[in-house]
Steps between C-alpha positions, in 0.01 A plus 500: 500500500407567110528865371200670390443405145559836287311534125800594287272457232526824275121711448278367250464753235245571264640387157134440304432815239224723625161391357346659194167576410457369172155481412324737279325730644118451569241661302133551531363360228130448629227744316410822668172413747137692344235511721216351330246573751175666379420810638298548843218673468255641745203270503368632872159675462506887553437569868183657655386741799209291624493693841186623577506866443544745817213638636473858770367302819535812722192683616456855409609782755227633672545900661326411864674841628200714608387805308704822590249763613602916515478532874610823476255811584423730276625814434256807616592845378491715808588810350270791510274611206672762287257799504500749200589868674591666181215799395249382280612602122278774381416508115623862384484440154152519455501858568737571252341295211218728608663795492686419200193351258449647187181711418251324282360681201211648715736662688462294813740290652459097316411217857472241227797246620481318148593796334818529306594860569442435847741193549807615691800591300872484527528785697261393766638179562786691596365735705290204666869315536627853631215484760611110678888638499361817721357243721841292574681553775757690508824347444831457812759828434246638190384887524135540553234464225311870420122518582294399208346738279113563503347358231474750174191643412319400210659597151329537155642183393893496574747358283646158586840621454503794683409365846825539725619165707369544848782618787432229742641262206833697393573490902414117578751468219786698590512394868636164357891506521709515212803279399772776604299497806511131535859489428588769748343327780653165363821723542450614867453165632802327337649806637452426841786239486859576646775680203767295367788584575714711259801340331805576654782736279781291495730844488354517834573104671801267563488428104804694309305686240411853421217648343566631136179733331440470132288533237346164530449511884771409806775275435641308792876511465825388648894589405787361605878579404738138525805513653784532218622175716203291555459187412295213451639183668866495313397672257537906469231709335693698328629283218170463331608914394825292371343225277547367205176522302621278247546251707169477639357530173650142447447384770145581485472402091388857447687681231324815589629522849827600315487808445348599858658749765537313799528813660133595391361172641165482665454248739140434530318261811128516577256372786208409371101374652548157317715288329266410199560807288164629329296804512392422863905553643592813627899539536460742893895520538724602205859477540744647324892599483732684244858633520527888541808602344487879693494296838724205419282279614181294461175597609195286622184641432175299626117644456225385688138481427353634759093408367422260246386829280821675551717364176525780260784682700680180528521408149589870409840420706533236286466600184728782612780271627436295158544831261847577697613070431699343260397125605287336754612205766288278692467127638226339323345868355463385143204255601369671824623834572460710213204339300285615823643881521408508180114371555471767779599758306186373237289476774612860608434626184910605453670398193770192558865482621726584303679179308830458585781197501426256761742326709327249689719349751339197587555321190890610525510334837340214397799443230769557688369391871220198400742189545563579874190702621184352538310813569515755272358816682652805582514446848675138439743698212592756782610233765656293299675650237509865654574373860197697691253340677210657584396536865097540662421572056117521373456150295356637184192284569431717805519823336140497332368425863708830645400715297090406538534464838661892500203600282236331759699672783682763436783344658843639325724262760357228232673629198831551622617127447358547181706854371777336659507184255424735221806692566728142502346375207637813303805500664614186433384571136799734473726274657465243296511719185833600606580133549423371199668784301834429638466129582888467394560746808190403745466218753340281306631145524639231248173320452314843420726627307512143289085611441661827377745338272194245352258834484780678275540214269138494462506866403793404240795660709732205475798636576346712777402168653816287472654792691209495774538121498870479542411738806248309637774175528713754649269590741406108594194493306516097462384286288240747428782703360690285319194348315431849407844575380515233291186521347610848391840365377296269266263741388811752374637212359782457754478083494802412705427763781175310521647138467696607801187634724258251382855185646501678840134550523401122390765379788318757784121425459264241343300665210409327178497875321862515575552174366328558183663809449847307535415238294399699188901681549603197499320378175534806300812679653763202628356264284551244802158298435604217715511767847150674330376116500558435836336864653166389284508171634490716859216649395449853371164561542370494143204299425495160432513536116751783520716303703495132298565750146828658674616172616478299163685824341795486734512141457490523119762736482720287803462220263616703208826631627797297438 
């Protein structure tokens, strides 16, 4: 047996050098193609309608309805003849031309109708229109016509002037009714209908007010002493007597409020018909409170307009309480309040408020309260920064329809909602007067009293507001705080106290401000440009241009340094 035959032959291998194209390259050398066609042109002949042209082939409409015909019957009057029953007319005026005819020059009365002096005059025509009125009827209600008078004898040719107007006429004239007449039966009828009913005293109903007689007329009035305790939420009433007026004046940008009493404050809240302003607003509830330094206390005083005509007394009591003031406080007053007293008391006829410094605390508690409270009323300030809320309280845009529907009704049960959220609003007025003039030693929190701190460095009281600042941290006021405190540090020139807020801020939140702010410290103050590089390359929030000319600075000067 032969073995299989093995191939110990080794593999062939490729040896030949790969294959090179080496032949130039081609080119086109052939001439660009031109078409050398002429032109087609249309040579078809322009095309023609040769339809015949339409003719109307449809026969005229013919009416072949029959004729309508009236087969109605006609209409017969069947009413009676109307029959004249009046007394024939009897001509009395002949008699008197007779009677009254001038004597000719014989002597003799003139039967010549075509003669002048005989023509009836003035006076006869009235006598012959004084004749048909004695012939009327008497009229409904009228007193009865005298007799007629006989007819005068003949005169020796009367003057015109001195005939007298005949009775019958001066009575057919005054049984007419006169306008006073008219009107009085105009007045009987309407008074037929059922009294209103009188408007109720509300010294007299479930309202708390008492009845007050002056000079003007009645003044509806109510007087209350606060407890020396009471309070507002967590807030007591009785350090408004305690604060600083210098203070608020700063923190309401109002130098004039400096030199104020507190003590003589006058807290002023009104109630008005509408919320436009104008002529055509009436302010029906005026509420008011001022410390009494015999009682210890502060009082609340509210009027009430009892009828729409009924202001006078009221804004007496307030020019009075204005005279006895040193400054005024309100929550939004300076655009609403005030500018309508004052157009009442024009349209009164009384000469204006007195002018006095203003504290208006709504744009106080928008500063210090506007980065955490979306609402800015008074009834939002009370719950959330005084800790009160308000339970079953009149929305202020139901108070216009209380108050109309107690002038419809007479129904007083309507308008004590409405007294009742006139009395809070003041109230919490005080309150927060005596908050914001010790906010050091008040409730208010870190975050407010960081809007404190910026509010005081916008009045120029930096050192005031580094100290409010540093208590704001204290008080865990947040980055809020700290951005506020070091803002303040830079602005009073304190660079490394702000280097040091800005560091721990930029590591707690994500704001390009803070950033910037950093990186211009680091520029101008640590001169470390390479660290100020890399915050603008973060982004700073600076426009576009702003942005590329800081960059190629810091880069110029990195390149600079040795």
């Amino acid at each position: 047996m032969t073995p299989p035959l093995r191939d110990m032959s080794p593999p062939l291998r490729d040896m030949s050098p790969p294959l090179r194209n080496m032949s130039p390259p081609l080119r086109d050398t052939s001439p660009p193609l031109r078409d050398t066609r002429p032109p087609l042109r249309d040579t078809s002949p322009p095309l023609r309608d040769t339809r015949p042209p339409l003719r109307d082939t449809t026969p005229p409409l013919r009416d072949t309805s029959p004729p309508l015909r009236d087969t109605t019957p006609p209409l017969r009057d069947t009413r009676p003849p109307l029959r004249d029953t009046s007394p024939p007319l009897r001509d009395t005026t002949r008699a008197l031309r007779n009677a009254t005819r001038r004597p000719s020059a014989a002597g003799r009365a003139c039967l010549d109708v075509q003669c002048s002096s005989c023509q009836p005059g003035p006076w006869e025509r009235m006598a012959s229109f004084a004749s048909k009125l004695a012939r009327l009827p008497p009229m409904p209600g009228a007193a009865p016509a005298p007799a007629a008078a006989p007819a005068p004898a003949p005169a020796p040719a009367p003057a015109p002037e001195s005939v007298p107007v005949p009775e019958n006429a001066a009575a057919a004239l005054k049984s007419k009714p006169s306008l006073d007449e008219l009107r009085d039966r105009i007045a009987r009828i309407l008074g037929k209908a059922a009294p209103t009913a009188p408007r109720p005293d509300p010294s007299h109903t479930e309202l708390p007010f008492f009845v007050e007689h002056t000079t003007r007329g009645p003044l509806y009035v109510r007087r209350d002493r606060t407890p020396p305790a009471a309070r507002v939420g967590r807030a007591p009433l009785v350090a408004a007597r305690d604060a600083e007026p210098g203070l608020l004046s700063l923190l309401a940008l109002d130098p004039a409020l400096a030199a104020c009493d507190a003590r003589r404050a006058l807290f002023i809240d009104t109630e008005t018909t509408g919320l436009q302003g104008g002529t055509g607003t009436v302010a029906f509830l005026l509420g008011m409170s001022f410390y009494d330094e015999a009682q210890g206390a502060f009082i609340l005083e509210q009027a009430l307009l009892r009828r729409l005509g009924e202001e006078a007394p009221m804004l007496e009591l307030l020019a009075r309480r204005l005279d006895e003031a040193s400054m005024i406080v309100t929550y939004n007053g300076k655009s609403f309040d005030m500018p309508l007293l004052r157009a009442r008391c024009v349209m009164n006829r009384m000469p204006p408020p007195r002018e006095l410094p203003h504290l208006d605390l709504v744009h106080v508690a928008r500063r210090i309260h506007g980065h955490r409270l979306k609402s800015r009323t008074l009834a939002a300030i009370e719950s959330e920064v005084l800790g009160r809320e308000r339970v079953g309280d009149v929305g202020g845009a139901d108070v216009v329809a209380c108050y109309m529907h107690y002038l419809r009704t007479s129904d007083e049960g309507a308008l004590s909602g409405v007294v009742t959220h006139n009395e809070h609003d003041v109230l919490s007025m005080v309150a927060l007067v005596g908050l914001y003039g010790e906010p050091m030693n008040g409730g208010l929190p870190g975050a407010d009293l960081a809007g404190v701190a910026k509010t005081l460095r916008r009045a120029g009281e930096l050192d005031r507001a580094a100290e409010t600042a540093e208590a704001a941290v204290a008080r865990g006021g947040g980055a809020l705080a700290k951005r506020t405190r070091g803002d303040i540090a830079k602005a009073r020139g304190d660079k490394a106290r702000a280097l040091l807020d800005y560091q721990a801020l930029a590591e707690e939140v994500d704001d390009p401000s803070v950033r910037l702010e950093l990186a211009k410290l680091y520029e101008h103050h640590v001169k470390s440009f390479a660290a100020a590089l890399a915050l603008v390359e973060r982004g700073t929030g600076e426009a576009d241009a702003a942005t590329e000319k800081r960059r190629t600075r810091l880069r110029r000067k990195i390149e600079k340094r040795p």
